[in-house]
Residue frames relative to the residue before (quaternion, step in Angstrom):
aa qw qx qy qz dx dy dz
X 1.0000 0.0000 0.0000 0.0000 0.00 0.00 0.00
X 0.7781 0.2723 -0.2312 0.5167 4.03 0.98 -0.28
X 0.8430 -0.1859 0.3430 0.3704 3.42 -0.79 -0.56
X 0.1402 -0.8485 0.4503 0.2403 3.64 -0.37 0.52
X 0.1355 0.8099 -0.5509 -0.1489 3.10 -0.22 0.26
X 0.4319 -0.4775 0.6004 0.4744 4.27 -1.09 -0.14
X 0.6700 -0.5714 0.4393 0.1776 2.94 -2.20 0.60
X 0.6003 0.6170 -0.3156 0.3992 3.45 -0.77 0.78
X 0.9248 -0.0800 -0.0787 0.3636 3.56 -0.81 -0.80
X 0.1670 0.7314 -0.6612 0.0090 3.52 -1.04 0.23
X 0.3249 -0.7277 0.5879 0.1391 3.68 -1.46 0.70
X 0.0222 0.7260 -0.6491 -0.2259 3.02 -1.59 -0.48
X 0.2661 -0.7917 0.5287 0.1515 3.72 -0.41 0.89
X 0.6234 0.4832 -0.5061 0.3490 3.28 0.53 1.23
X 0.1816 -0.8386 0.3928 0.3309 3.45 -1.07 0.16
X 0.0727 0.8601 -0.5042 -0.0274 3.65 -0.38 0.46
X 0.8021 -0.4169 0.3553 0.2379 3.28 -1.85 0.02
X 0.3986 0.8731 -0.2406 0.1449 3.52 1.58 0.28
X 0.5287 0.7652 -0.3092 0.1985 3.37 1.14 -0.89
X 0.6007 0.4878 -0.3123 0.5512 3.91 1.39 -1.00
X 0.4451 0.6225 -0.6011 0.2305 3.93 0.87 -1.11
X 0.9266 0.3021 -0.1797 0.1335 3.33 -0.11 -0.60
X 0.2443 0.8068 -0.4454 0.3016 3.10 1.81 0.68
X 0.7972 0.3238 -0.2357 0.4517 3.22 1.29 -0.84
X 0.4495 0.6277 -0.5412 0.3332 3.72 0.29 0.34
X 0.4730 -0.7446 0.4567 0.1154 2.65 -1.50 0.61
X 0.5393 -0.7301 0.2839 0.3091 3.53 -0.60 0.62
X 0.3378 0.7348 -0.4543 0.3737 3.49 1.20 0.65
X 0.7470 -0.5071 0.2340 0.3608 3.24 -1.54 1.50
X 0.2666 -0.4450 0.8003 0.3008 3.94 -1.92 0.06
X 0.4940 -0.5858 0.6109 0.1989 3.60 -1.66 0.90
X 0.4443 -0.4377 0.7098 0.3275 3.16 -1.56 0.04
X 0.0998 0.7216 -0.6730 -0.1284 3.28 -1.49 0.42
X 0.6576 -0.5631 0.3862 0.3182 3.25 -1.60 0.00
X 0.7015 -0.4476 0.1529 0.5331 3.77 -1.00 0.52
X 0.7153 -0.5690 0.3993 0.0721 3.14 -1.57 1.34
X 0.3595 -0.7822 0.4990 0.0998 3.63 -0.57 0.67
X 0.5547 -0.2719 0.4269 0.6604 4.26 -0.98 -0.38
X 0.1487 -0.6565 0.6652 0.3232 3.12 -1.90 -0.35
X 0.5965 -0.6711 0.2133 0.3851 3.21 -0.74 0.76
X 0.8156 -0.3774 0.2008 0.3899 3.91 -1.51 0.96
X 0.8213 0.4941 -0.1721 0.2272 3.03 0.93 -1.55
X 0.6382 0.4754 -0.2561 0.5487 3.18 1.78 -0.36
X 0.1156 -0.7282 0.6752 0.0200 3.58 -0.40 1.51
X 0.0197 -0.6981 0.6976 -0.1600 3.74 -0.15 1.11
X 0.1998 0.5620 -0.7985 -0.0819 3.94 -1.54 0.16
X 0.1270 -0.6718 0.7179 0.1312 2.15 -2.45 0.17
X 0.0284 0.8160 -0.5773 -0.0033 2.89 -1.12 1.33
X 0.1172 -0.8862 0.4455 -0.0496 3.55 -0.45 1.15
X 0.3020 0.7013 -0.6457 0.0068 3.83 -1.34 0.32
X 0.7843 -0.1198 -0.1452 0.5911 3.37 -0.55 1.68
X 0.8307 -0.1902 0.1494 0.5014 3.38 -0.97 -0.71
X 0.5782 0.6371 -0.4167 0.2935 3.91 0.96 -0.10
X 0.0909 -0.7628 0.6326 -0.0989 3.62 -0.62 1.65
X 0.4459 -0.6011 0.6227 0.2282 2.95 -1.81 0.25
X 0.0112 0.7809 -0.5328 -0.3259 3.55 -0.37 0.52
X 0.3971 -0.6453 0.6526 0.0061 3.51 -1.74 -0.04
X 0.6220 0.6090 -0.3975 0.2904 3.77 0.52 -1.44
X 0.1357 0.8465 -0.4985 0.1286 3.59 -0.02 0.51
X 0.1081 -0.9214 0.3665 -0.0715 3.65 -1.26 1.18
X 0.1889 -0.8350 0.4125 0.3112 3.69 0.24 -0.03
X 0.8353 -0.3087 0.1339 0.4347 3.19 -0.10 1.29
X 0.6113 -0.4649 0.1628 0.6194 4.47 -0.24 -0.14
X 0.4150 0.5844 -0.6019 0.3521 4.20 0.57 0.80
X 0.2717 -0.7728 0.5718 -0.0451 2.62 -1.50 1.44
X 0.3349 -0.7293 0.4449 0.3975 3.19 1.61 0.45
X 0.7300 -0.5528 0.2703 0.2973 3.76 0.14 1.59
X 0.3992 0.7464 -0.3962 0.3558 3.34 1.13 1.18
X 0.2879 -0.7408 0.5856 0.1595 3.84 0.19 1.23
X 0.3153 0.6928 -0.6478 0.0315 3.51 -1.49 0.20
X 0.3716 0.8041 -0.4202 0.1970 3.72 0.78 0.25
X 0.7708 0.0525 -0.2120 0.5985 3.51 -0.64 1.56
X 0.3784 0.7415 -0.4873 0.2637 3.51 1.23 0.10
X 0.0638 -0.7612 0.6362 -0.1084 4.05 -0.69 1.19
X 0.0834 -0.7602 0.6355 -0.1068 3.55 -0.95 1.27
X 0.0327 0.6731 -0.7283 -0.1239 3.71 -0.93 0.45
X 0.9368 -0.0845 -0.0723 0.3317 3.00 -0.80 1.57
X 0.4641 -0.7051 0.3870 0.3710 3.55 -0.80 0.74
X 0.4196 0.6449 -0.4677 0.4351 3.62 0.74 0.92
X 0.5242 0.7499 -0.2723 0.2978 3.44 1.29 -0.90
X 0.3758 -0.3626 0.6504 0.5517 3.82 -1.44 -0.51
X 0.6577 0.5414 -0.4426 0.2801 3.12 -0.25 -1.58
X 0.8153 0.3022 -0.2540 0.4236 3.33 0.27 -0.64
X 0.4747 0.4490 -0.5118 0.5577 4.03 0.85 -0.44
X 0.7864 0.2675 -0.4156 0.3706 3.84 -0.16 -0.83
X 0.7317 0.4437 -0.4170 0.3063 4.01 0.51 0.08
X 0.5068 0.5959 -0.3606 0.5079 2.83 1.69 -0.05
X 0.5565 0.5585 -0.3284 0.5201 4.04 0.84 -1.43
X 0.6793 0.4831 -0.5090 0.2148 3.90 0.37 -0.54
X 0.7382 0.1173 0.0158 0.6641 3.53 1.33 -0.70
X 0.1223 0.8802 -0.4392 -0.1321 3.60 0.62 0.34
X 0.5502 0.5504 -0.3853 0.4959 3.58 1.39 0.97
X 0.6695 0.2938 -0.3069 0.6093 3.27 1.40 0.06
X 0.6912 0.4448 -0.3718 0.4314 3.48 0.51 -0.17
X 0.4636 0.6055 -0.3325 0.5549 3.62 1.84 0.46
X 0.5550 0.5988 -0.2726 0.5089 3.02 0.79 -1.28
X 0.6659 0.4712 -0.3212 0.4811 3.98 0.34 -1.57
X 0.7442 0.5360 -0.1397 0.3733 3.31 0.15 -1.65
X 0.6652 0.4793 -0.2740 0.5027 3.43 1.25 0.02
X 0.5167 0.5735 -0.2672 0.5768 3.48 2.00 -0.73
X 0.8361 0.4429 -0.1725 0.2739 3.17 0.63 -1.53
X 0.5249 0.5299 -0.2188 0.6292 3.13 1.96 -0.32
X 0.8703 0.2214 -0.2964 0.3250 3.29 0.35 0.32
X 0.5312 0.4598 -0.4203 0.5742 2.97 1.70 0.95
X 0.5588 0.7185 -0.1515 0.3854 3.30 1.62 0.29
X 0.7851 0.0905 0.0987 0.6048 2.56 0.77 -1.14
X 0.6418 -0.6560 0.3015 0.2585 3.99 -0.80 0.89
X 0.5654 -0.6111 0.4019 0.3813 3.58 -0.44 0.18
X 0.5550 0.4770 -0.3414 0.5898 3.40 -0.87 0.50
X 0.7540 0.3740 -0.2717 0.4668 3.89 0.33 -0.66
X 0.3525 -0.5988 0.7150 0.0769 3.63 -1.57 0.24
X 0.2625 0.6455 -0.6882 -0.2021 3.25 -1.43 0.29
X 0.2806 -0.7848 0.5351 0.1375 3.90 -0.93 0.75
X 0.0089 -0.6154 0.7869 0.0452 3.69 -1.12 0.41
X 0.1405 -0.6518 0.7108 0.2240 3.02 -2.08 0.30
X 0.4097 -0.7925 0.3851 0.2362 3.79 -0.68 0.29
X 0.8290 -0.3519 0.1769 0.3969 3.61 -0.56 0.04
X 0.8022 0.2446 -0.1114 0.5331 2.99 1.48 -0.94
X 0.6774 -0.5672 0.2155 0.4159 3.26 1.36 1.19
X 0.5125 0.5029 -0.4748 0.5090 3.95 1.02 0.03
X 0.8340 -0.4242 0.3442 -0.0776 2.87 -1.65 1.90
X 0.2854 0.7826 -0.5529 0.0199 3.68 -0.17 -0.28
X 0.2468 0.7751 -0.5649 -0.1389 4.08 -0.72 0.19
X 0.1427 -0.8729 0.4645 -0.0448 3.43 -1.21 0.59
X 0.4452 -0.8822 0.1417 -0.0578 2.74 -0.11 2.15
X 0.2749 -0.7935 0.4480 0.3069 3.70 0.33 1.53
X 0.3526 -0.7117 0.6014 0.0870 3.63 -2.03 0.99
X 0.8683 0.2664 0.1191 0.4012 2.80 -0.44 -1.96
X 0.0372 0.7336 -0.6527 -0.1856 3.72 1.24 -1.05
X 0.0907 0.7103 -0.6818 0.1496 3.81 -0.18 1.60
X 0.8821 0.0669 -0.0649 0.4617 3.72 1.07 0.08
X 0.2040 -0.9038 0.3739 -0.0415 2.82 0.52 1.93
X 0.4856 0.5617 -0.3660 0.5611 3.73 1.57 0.11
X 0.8256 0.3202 -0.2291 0.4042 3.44 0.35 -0.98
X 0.5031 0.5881 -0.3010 0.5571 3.24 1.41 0.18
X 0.7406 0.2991 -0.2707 0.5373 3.39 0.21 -0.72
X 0.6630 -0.5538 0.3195 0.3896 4.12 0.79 0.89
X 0.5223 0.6409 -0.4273 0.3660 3.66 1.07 1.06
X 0.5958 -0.5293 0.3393 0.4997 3.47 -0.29 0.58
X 0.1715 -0.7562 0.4408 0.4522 3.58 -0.89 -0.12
X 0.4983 -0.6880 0.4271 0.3097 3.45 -1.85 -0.14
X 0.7282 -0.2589 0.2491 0.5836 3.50 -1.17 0.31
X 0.6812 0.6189 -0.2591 0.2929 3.74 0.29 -1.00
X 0.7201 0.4562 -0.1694 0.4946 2.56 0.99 -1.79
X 0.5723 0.6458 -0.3149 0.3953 3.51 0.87 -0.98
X 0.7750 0.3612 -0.1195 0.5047 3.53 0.89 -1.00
X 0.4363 0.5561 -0.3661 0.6053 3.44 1.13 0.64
X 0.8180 0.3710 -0.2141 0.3838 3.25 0.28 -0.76
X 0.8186 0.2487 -0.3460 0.3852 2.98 1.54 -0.27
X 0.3791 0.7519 -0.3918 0.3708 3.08 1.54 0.96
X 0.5705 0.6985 -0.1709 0.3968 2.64 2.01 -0.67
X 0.6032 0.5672 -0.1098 0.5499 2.99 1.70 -1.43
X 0.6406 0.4585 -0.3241 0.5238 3.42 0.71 -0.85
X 0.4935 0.6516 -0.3611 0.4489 4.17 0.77 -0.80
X 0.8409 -0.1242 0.1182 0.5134 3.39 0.32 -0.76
X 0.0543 0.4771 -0.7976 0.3651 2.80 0.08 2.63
X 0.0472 0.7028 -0.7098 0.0085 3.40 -1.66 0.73
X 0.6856 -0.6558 0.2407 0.2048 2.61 -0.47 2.41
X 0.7711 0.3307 -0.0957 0.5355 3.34 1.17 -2.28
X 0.4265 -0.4858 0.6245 0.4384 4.02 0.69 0.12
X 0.3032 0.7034 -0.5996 0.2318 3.75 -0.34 1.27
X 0.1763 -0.6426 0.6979 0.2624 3.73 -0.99 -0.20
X 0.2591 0.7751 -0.5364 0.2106 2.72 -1.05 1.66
X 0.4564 -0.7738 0.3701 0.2363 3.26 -0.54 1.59
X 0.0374 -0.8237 0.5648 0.0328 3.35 -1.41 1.40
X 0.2641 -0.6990 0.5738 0.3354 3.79 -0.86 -0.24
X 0.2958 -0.7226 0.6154 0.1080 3.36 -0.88 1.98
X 0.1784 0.7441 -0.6408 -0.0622 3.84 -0.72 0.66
X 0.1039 0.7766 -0.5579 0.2735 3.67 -0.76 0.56
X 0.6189 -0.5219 0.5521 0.1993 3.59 -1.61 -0.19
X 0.1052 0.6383 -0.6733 -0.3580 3.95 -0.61 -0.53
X 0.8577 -0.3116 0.1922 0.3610 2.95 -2.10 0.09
X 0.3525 0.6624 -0.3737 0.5452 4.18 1.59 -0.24
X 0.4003 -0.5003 0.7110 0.2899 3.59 -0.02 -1.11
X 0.5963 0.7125 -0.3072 0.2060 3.40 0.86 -0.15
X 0.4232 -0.7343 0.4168 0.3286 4.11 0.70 1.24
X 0.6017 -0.6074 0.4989 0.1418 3.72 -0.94 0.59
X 0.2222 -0.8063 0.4380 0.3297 3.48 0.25 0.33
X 0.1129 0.7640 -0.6352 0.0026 3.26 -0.96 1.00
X 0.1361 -0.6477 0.6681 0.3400 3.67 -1.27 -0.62
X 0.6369 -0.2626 0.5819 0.4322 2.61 -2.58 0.36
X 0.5744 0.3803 -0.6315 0.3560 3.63 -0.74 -0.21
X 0.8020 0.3540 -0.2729 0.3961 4.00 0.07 -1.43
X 0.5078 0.5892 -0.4184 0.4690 3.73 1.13 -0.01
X 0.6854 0.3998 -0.3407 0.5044 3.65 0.76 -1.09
X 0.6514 0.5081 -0.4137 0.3825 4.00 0.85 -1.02
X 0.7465 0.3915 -0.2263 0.4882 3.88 1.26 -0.73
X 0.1896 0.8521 -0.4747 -0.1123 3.10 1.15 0.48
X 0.6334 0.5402 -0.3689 0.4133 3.96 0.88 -0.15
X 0.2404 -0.6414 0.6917 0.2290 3.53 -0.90 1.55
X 0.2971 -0.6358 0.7020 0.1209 3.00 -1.84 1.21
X 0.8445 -0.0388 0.1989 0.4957 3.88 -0.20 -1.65
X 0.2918 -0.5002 0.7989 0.1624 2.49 -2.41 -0.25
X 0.0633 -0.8080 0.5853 0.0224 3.03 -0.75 1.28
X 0.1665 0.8565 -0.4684 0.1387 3.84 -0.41 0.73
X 0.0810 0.8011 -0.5281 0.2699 4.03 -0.57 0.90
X 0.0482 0.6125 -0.7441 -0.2625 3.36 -1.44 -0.60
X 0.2186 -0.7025 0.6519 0.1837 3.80 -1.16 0.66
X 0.5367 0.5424 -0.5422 0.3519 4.08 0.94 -0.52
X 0.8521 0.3857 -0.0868 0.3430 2.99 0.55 -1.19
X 0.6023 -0.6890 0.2782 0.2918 3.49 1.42 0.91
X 0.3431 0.8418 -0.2732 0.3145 3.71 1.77 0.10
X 0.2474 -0.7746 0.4897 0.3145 3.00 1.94 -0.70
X 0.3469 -0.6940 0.6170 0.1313 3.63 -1.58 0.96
X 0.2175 -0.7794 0.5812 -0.0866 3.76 -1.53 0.92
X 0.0596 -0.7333 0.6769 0.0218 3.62 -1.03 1.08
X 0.3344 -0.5962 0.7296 0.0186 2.85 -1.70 1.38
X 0.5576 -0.5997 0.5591 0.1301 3.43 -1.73 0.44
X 0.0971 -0.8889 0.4466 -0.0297 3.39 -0.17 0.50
X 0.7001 0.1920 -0.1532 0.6704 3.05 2.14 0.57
X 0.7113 -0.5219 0.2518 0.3978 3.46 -0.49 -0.16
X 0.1785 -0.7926 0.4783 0.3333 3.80 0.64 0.68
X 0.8987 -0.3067 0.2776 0.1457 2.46 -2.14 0.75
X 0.2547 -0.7964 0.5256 0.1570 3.23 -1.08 0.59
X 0.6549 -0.5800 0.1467 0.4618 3.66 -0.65 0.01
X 0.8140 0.3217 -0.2626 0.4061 2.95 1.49 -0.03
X 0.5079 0.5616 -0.4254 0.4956 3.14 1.24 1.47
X 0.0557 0.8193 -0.5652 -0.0790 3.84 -0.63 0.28
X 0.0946 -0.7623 0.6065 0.2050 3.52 -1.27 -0.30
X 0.7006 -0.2828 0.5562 0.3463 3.21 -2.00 0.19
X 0.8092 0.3564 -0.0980 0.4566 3.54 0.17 -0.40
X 0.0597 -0.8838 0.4575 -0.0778 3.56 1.60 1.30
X 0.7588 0.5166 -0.3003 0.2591 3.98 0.59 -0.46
X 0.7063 0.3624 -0.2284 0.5636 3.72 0.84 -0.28
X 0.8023 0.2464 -0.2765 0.4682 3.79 0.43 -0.73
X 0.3617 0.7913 -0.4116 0.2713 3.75 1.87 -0.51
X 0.3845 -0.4883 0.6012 0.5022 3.53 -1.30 -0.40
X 0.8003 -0.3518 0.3913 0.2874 3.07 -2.34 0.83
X 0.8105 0.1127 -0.2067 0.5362 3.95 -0.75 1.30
X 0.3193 0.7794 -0.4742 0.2562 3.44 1.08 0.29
X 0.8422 0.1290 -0.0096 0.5235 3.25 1.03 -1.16
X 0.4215 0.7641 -0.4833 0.0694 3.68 1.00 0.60
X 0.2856 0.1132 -0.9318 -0.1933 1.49 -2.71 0.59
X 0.5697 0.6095 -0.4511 0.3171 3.50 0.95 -0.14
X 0.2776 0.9019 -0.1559 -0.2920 3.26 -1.22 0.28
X 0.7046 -0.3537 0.1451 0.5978 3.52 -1.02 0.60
X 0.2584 -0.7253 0.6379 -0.0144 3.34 -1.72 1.51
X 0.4999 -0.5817 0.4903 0.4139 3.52 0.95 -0.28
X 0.8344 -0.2569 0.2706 0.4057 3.55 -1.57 -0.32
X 0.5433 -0.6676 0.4220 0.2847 3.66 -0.30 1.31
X 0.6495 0.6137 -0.1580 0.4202 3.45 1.13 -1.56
X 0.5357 0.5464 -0.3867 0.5147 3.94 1.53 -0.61
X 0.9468 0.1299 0.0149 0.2942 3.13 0.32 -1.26
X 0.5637 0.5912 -0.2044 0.5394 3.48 1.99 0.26
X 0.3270 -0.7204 0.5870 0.1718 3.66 -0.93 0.51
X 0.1123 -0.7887 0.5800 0.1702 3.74 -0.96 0.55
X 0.5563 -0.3886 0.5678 0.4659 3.30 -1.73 -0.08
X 0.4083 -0.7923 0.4209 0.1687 2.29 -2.21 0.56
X 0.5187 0.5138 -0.5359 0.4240 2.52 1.19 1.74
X 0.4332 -0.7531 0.3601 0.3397 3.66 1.59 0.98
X 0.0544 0.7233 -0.5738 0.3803 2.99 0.82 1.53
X 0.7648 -0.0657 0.2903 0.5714 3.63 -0.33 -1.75
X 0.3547 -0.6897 0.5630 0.2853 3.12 -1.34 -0.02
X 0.4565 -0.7081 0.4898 0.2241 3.66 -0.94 1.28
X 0.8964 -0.2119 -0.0310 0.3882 3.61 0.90 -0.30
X 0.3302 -0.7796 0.5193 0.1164 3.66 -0.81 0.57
X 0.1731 -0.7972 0.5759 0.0539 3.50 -1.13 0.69
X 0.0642 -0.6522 0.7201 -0.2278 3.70 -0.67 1.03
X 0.9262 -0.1853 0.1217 0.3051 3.70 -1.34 1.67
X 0.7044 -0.5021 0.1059 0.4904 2.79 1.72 1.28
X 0.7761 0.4870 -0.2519 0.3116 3.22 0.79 -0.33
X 0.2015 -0.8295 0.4061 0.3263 3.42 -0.34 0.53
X 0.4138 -0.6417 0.6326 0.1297 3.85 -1.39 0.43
X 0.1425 -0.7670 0.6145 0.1173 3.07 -1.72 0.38
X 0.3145 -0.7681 0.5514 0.0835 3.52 0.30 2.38
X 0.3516 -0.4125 0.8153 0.2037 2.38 -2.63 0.35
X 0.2918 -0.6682 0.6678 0.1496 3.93 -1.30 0.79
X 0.0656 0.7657 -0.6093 -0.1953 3.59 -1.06 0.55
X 0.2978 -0.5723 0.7316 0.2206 3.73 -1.50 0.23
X 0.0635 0.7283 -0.6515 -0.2027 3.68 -1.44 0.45
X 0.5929 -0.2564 0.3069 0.6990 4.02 -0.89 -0.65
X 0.6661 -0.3841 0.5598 0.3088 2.81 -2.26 -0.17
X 0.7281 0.4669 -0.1849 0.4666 3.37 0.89 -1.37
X 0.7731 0.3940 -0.4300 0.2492 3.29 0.74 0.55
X 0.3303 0.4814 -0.5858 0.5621 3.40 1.32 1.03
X 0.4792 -0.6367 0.6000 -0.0706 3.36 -1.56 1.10
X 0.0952 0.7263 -0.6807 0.0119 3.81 -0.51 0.93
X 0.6529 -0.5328 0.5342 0.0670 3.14 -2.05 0.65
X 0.6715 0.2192 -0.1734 0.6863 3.55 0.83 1.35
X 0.6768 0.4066 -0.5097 0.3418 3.61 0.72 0.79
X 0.6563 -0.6806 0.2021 0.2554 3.27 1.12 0.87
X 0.5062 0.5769 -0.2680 0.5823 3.14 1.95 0.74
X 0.1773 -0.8647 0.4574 0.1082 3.26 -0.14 0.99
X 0.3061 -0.7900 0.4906 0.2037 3.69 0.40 1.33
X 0.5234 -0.5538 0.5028 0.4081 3.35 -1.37 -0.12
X 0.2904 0.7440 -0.3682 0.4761 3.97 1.93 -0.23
X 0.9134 0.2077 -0.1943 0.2913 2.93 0.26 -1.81
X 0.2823 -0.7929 0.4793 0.2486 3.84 -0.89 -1.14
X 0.6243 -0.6302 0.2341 0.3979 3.42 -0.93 0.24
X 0.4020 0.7513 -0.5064 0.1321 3.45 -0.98 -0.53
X 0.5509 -0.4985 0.4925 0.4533 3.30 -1.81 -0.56
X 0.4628 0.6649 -0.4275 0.4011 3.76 -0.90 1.12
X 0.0409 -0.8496 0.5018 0.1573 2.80 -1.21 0.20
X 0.3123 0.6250 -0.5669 0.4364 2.90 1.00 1.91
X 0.6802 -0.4586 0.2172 0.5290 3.24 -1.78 0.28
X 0.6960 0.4837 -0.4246 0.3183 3.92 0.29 -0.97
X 0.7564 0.3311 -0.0465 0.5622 3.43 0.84 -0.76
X 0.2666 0.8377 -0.4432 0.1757 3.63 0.57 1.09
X 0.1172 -0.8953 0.4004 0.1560 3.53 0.81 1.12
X 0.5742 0.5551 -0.4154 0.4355 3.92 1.59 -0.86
X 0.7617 0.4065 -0.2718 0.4250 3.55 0.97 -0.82
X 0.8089 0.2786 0.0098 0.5177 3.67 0.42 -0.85
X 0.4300 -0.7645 0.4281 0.2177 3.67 1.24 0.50
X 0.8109 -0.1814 0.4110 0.3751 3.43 -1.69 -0.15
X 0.2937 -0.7627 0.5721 0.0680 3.44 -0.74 0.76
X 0.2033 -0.8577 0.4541 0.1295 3.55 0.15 1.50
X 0.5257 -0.5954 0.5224 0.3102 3.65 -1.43 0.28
């Protein structure tokens, strides 16, 4: 009945203040809806997808919500008040979410659509289908909850980039993401562990999944290999391996623990070439001038720092 699309990537070329929005929702079903409509100009969303490879986008400025209330705020379904009035508070950021959360929700091939108060259109495109219960108009479950915001956390970018990742992980089934060896060899760099619950105010956390960064390397991807506060609200967990289980095919990791509790992560892989060293004669937007040869102060890449 909507759009096909394959499983996996989708963008958003904006950055905004979004990443808490969803500490406070509630875990209550997304509707089916009927066949989708334009979406409106202003949202320049793509999506490009094979298997578990996305683009992330989710991006935030520290705990500002650009002046958006939503505490204790609970919605069954995008039919609801509850939802027209959490949505009416910002209905450009609370679009934005609803485009993340739908497509780590719900499965490819699907749509969900809302229209808003003032009659503008909205559609949102299933991905990942990480929670086939709470999709299909069932409450969700502890699981499901904690998927989604692993999901969300996965593809915050600190700088509001597009950048290609590899989503590997479970959904809320037990059911492995589809990937190939082909997209394993193209990502060949483990990046994170992404793992949290936002319904339930638990706050969300990235683990490393390689050796973080040194001072004179950086990346597009500031939250899992970064130093500790790089990206908060998330936060830095230390070595994925301390506090995460893997498959047993050291693929992803099936779960993570944090204050006793355990979680159910999303793993990402990105290129090699996007971490950034100090001395390949490219001056990233990461790095800066100066004297040094570290990322802030990278004189081989970015020269002398003029007056």
């Amino acid at each position: 009945m909507e759009t096909t699309v394959t499983r996996g990537a989708y963008a958003l070329r904006r950055s905004a203040s979004v990443l808490l929005l969803l500490a406070a929702m509630a875990c209550d079903p997304v509707d089916e809806v009927p066949e989708p409509q334009e979406e409106p100009a202003r949202q320049q969303w793509a999506l490009e997808t094979t298997n578990g490879k996305t683009l992330n986008g989710l991006a935030f400025n520290g705990l500002a919500f650009n002046g958006l209330a939503f505490n204790g705020l609970a919605f069954n379904g995008l039919s609801s008040p509850e939802f027209s009035s959490w949505f009416n508070q910002n209905d450009m950021l609370a679009a934005m979410v609803m485009h993340y959360v739908v497509a780590c929700a719900v499965r490819g091939g699907e749509t969900r659509t809302y229209t808003d108060s003032k009659g503008t259109t909205y559609v949102w495109k299933g991905s990942l289908g990480l929670t086939p219960d709470w999709a299909s108009g069932q409450p969700a479950t502890v699981t499901e909850q904690q998927l989604i915001s692993a999901c969300l956390a996965a593809h915050v970018n600190k700088f509001g980039r597009n950048v290609a990742i590899s989503v590997q992980g479970r959904n809320a089934l037990g059911e492995p993401i589809a990937t190939t060896s082909a997209e394993l060899r193209e990502f060949s760099q483990r990046e994170g562990c992404f793992f949290g619950n936002l319904f339930t105010n638990e706050g969300v956390f990235a683990g490393n999944d390689d050796t973080p960064l040194g001072s004179n390397k950086s990346s597009v991807r500031a939250c899992a290999l970064g130093k500790p506060g790089a990206c908060a609200p998330i936060v830095q967990a230390g070595s994925c391996a301390a506090s995460c289980t893997r498959d047993p095919t050291n693929t992803y990791y099936t779960q993570c623990t944090r204050n006793g509790i355990t979680y159910a992560p999303i793993t990402t892989r990105i290129h090699s070439q996007d971490i950034y060293a100090c001395g390949d004669l490219k001056c990233q937007f990461t790095e800066s001038c100066g004297l040094g040869l570290i990322t802030t102060h990278c004189t081989l890449d970015c020269g002398i720092c003029l007056l």
